[in-house]
PDBQT receptor file of N, H, CA, C and O in Angstrom, charges set to zero:
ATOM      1  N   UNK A   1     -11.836   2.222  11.514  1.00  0.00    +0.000 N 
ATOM      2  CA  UNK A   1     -11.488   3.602  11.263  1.00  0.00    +0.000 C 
ATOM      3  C   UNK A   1     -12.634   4.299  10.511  1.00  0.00    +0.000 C 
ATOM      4  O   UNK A   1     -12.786   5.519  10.562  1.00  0.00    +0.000 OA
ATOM      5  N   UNK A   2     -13.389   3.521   9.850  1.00  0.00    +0.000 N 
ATOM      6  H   UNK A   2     -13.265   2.529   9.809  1.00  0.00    +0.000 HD
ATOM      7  CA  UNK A   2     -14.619   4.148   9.030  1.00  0.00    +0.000 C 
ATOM      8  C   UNK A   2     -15.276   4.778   9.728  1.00  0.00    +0.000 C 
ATOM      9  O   UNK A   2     -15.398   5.999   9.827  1.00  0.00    +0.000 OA
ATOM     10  N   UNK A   3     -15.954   3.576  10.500  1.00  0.00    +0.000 N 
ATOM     11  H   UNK A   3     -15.855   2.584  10.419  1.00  0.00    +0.000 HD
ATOM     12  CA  UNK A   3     -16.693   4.075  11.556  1.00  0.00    +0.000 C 
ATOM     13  C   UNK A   3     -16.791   5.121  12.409  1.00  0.00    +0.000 C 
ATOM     14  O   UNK A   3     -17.896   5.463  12.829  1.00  0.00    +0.000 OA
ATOM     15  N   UNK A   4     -15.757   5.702  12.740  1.00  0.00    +0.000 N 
ATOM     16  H   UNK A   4     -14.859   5.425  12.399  1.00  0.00    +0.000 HD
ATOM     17  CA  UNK A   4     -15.155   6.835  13.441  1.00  0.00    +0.000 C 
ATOM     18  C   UNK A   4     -15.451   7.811  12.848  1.00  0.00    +0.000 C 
ATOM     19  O   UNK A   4     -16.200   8.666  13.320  1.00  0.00    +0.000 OA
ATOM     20  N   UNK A   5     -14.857   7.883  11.557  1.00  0.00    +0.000 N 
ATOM     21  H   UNK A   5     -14.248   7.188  11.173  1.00  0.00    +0.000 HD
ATOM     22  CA  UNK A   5     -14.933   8.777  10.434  1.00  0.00    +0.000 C 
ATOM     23  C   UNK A   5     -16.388   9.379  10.477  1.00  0.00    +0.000 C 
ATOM     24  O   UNK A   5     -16.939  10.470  10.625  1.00  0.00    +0.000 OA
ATOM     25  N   UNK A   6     -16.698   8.065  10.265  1.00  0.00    +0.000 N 
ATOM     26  H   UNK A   6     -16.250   7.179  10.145  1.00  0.00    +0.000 HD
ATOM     27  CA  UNK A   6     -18.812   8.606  10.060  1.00  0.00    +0.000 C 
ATOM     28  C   UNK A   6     -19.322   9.273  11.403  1.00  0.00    +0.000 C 
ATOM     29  O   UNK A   6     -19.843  10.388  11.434  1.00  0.00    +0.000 OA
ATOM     30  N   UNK A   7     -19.120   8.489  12.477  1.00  0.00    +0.000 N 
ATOM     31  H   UNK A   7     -18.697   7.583  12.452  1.00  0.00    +0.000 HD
ATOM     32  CA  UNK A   7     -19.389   9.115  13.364  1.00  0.00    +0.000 C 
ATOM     33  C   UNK A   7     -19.218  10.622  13.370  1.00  0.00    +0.000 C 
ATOM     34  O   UNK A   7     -20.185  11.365  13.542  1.00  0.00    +0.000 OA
ATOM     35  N   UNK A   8     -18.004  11.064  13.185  1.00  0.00    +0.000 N 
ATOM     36  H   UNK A   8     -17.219  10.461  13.045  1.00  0.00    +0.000 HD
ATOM     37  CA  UNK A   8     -17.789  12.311  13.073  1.00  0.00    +0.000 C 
ATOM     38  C   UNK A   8     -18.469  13.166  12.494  1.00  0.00    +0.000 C 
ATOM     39  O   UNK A   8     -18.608  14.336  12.851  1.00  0.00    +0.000 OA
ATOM     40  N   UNK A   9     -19.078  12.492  11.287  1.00  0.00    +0.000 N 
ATOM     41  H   UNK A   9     -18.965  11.542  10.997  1.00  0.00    +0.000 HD
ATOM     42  CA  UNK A   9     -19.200  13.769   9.948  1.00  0.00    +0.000 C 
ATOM     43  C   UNK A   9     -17.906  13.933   9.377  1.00  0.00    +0.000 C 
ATOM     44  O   UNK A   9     -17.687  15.063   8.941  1.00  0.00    +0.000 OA
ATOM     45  N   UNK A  10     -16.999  13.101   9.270  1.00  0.00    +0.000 N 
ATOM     46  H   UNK A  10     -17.177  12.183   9.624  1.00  0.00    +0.000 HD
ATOM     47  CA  UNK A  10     -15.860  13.518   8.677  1.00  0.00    +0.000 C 
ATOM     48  C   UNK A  10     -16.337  12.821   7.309  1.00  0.00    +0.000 C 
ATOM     49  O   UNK A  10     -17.203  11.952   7.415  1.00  0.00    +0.000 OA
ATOM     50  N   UNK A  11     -15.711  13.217   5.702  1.00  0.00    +0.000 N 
ATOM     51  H   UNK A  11     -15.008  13.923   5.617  1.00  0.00    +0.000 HD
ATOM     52  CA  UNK A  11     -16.051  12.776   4.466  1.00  0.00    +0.000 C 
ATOM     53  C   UNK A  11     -13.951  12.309   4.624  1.00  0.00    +0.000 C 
ATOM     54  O   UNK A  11     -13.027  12.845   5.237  1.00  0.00    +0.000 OA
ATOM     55  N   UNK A  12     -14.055  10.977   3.624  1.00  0.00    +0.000 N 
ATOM     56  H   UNK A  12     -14.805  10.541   3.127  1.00  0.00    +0.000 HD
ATOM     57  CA  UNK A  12     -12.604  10.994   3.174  1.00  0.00    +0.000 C 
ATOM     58  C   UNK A  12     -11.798  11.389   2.944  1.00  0.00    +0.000 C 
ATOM     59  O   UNK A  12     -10.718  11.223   3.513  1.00  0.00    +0.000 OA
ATOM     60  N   UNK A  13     -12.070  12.181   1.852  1.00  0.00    +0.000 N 
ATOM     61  H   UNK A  13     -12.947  12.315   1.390  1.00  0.00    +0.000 HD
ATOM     62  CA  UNK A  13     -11.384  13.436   0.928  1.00  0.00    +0.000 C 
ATOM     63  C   UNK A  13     -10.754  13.984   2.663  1.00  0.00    +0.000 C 
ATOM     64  O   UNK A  13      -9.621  13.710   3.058  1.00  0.00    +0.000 OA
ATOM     65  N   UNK A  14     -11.909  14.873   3.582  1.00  0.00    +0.000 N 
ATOM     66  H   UNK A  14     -12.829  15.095   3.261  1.00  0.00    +0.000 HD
ATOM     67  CA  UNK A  14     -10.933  15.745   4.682  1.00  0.00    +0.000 C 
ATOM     68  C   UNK A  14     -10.140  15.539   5.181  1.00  0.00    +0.000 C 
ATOM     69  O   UNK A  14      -9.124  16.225   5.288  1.00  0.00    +0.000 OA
ATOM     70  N   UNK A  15     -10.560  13.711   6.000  1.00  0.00    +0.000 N 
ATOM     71  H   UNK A  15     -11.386  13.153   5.913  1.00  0.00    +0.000 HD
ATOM     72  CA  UNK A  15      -9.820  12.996   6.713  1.00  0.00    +0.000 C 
ATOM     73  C   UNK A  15      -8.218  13.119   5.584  1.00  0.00    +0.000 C 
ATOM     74  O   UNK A  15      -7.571  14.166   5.615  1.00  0.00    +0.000 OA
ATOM     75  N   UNK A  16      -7.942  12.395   5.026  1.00  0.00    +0.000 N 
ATOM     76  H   UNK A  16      -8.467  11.544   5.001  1.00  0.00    +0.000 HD
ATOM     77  CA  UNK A  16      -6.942  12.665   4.170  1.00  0.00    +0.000 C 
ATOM     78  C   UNK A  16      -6.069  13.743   3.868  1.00  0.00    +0.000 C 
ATOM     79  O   UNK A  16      -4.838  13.734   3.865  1.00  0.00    +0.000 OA
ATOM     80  N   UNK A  17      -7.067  14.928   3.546  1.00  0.00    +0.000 N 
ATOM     81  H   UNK A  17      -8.067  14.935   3.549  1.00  0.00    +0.000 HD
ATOM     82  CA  UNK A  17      -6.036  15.904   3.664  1.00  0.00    +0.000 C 
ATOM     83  C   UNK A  17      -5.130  16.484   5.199  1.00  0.00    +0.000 C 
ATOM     84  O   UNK A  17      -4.011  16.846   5.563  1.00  0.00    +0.000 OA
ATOM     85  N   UNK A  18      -6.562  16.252   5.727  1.00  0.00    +0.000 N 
ATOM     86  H   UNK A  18      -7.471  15.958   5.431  1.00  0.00    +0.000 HD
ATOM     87  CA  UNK A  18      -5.655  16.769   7.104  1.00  0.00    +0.000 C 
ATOM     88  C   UNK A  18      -4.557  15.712   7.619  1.00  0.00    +0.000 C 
ATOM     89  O   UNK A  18      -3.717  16.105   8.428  1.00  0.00    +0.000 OA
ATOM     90  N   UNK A  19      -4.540  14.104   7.076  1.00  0.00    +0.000 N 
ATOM     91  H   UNK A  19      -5.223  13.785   6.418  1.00  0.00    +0.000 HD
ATOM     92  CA  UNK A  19      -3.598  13.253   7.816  1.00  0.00    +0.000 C 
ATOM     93  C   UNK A  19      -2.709  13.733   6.235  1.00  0.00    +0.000 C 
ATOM     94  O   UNK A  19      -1.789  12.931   6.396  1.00  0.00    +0.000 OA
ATOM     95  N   UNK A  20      -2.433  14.275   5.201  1.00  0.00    +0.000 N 
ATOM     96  H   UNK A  20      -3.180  14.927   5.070  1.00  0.00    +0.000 HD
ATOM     97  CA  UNK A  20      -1.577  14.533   4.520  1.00  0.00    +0.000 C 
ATOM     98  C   UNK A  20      -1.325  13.393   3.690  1.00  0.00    +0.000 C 
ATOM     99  O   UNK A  20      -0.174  13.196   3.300  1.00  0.00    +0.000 OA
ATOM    100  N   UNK A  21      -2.117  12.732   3.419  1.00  0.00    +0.000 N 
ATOM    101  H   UNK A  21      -3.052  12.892   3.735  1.00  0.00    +0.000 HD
ATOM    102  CA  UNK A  21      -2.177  11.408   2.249  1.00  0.00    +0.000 C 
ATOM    103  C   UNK A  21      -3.296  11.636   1.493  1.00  0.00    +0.000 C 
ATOM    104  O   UNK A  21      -4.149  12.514   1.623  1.00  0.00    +0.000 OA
ATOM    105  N   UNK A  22      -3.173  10.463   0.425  1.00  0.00    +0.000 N 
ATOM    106  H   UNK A  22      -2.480   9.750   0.319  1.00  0.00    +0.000 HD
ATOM    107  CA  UNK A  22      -4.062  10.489  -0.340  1.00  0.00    +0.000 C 
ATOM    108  C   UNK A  22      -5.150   9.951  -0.122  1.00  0.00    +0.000 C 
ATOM    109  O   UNK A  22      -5.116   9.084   0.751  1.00  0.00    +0.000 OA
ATOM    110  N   UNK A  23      -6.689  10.259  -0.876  1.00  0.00    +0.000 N 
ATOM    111  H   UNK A  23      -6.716  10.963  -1.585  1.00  0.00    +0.000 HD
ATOM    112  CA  UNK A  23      -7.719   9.142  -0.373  1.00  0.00    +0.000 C 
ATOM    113  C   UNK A  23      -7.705   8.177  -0.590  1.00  0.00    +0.000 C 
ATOM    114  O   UNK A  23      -8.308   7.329   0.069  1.00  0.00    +0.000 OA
ATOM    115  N   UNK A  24      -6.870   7.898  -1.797  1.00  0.00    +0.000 N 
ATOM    116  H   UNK A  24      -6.380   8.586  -2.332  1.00  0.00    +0.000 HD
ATOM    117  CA  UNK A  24      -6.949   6.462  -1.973  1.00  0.00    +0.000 C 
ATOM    118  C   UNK A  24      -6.295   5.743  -1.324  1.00  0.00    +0.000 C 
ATOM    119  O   UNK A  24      -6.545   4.541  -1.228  1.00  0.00    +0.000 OA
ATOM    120  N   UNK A  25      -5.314   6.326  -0.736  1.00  0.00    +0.000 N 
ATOM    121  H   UNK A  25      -5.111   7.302  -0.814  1.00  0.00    +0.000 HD
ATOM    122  CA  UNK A  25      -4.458   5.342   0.321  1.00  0.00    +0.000 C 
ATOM    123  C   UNK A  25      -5.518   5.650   1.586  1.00  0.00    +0.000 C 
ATOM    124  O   UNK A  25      -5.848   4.495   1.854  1.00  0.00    +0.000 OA
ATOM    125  N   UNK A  26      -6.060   6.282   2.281  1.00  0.00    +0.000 N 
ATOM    126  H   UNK A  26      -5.791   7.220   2.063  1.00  0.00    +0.000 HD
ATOM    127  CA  UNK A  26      -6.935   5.961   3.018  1.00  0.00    +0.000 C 
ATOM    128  C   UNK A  26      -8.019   5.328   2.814  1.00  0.00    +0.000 C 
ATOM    129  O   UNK A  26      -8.181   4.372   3.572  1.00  0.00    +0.000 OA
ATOM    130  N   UNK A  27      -8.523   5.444   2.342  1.00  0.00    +0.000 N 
ATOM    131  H   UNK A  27      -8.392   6.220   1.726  1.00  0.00    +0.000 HD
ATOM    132  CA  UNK A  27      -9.610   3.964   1.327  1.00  0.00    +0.000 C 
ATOM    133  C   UNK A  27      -9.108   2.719   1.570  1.00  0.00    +0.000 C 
ATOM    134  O   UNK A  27      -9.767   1.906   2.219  1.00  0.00    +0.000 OA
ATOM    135  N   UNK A  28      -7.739   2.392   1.020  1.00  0.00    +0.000 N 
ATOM    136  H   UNK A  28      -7.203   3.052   0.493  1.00  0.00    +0.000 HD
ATOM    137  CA  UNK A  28      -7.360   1.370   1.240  1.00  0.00    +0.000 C 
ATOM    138  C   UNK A  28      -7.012   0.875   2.602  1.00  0.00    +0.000 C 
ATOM    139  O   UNK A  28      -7.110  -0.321   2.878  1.00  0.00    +0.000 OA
ATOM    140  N   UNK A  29      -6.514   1.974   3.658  1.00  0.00    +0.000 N 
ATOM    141  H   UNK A  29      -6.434   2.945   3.434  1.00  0.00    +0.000 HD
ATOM    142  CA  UNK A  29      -6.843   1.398   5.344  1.00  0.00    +0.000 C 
ATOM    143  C   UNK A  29      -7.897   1.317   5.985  1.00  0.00    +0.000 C 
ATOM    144  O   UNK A  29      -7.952   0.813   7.107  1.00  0.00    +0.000 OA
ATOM    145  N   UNK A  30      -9.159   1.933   5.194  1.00  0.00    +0.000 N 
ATOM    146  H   UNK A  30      -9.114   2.342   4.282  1.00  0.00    +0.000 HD
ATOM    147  CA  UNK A  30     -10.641   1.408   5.917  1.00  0.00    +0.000 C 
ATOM    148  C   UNK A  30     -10.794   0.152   5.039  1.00  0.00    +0.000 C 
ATOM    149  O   UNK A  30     -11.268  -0.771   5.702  1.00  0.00    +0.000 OA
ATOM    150  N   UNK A  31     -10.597  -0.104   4.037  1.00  0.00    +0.000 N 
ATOM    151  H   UNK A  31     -10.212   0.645   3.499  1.00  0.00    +0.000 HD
ATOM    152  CA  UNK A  31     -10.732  -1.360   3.381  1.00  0.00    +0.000 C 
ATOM    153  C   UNK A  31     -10.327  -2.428   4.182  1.00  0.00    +0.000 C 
ATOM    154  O   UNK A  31     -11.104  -3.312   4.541  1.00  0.00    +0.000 OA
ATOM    155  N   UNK A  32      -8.741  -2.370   4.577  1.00  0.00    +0.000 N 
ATOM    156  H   UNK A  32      -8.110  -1.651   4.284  1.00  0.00    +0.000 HD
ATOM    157  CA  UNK A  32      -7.878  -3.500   4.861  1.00  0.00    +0.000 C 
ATOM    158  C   UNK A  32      -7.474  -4.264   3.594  1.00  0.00    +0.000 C 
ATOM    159  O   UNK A  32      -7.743  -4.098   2.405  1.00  0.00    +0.000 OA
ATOM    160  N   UNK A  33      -6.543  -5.392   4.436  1.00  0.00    +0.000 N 
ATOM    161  H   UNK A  33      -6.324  -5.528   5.403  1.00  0.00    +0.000 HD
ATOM    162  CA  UNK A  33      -5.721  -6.298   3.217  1.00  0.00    +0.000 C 
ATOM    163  C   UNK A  33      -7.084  -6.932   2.437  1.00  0.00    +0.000 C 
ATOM    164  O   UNK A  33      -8.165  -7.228   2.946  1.00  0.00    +0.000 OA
ATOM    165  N   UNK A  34      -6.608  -7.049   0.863  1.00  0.00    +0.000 N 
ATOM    166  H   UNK A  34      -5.730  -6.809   0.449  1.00  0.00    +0.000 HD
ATOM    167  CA  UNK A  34      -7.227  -7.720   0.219  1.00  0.00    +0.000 C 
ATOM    168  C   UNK A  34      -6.139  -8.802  -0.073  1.00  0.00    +0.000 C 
ATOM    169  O   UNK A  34      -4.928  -8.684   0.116  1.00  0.00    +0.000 OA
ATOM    170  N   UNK A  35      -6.850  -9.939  -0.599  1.00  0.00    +0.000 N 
ATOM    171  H   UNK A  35      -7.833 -10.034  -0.753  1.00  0.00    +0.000 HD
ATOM    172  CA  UNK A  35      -5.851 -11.210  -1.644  1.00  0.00    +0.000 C 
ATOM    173  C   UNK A  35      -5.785 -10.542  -2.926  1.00  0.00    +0.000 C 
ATOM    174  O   UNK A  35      -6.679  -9.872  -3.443  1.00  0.00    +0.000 OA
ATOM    175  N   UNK A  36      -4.450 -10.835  -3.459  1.00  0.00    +0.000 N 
ATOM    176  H   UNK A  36      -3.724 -11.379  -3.039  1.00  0.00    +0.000 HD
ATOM    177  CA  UNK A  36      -4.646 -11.247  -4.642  1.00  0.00    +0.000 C 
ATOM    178  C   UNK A  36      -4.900 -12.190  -5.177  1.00  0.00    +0.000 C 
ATOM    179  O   UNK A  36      -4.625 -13.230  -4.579  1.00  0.00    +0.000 OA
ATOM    180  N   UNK A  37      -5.362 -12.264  -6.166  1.00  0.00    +0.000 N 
ATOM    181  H   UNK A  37      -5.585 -11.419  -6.652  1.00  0.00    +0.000 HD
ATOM    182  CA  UNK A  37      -5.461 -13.697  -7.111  1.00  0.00    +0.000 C 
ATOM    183  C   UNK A  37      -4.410 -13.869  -7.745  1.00  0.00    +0.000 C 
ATOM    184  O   UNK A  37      -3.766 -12.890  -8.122  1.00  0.00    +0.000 OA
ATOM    185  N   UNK A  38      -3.916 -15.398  -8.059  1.00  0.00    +0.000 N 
ATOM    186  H   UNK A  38      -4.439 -16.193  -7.753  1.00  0.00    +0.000 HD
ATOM    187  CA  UNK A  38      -2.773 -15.346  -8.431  1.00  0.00    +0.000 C 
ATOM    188  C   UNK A  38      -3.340 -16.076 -10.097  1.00  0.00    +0.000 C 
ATOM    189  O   UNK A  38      -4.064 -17.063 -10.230  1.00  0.00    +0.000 OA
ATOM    190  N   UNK A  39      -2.788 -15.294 -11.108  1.00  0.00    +0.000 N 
ATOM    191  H   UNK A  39      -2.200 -14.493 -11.000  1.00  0.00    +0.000 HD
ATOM    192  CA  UNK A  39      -3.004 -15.974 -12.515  1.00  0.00    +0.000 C 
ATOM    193  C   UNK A  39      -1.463 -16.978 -12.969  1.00  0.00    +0.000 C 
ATOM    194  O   UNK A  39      -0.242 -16.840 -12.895  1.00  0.00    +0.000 OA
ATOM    195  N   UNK A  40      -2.712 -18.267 -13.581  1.00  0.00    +0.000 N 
ATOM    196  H   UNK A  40      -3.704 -18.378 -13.641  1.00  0.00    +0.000 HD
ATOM    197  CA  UNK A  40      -1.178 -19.334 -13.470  1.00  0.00    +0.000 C 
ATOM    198  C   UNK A  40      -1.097 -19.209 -14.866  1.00  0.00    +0.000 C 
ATOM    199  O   UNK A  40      -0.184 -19.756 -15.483  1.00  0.00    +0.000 OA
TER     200      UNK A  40
């Protein structure tokens, strides 16, 4: 999805507003799943 993005000339922040979320939740779908670490 990044990729796309760039391609475009699209910046985050726009993409976002126009899909009506936040960037940081879009951040986190060009990211993908991370692990957590688990503290024992």
């Amino acid at each position: 999805m990044r990729k796309i993005r760039i391609d475009r000339g699209l910046s985050l922040t726009e993409v976002a507003y126009r899909a009506g979320v936040t960037r940081g939740f879009l951040s986190q779908l060009e990211r993908g799943p991370r692990s957590r670490s688990s503290v024992p």
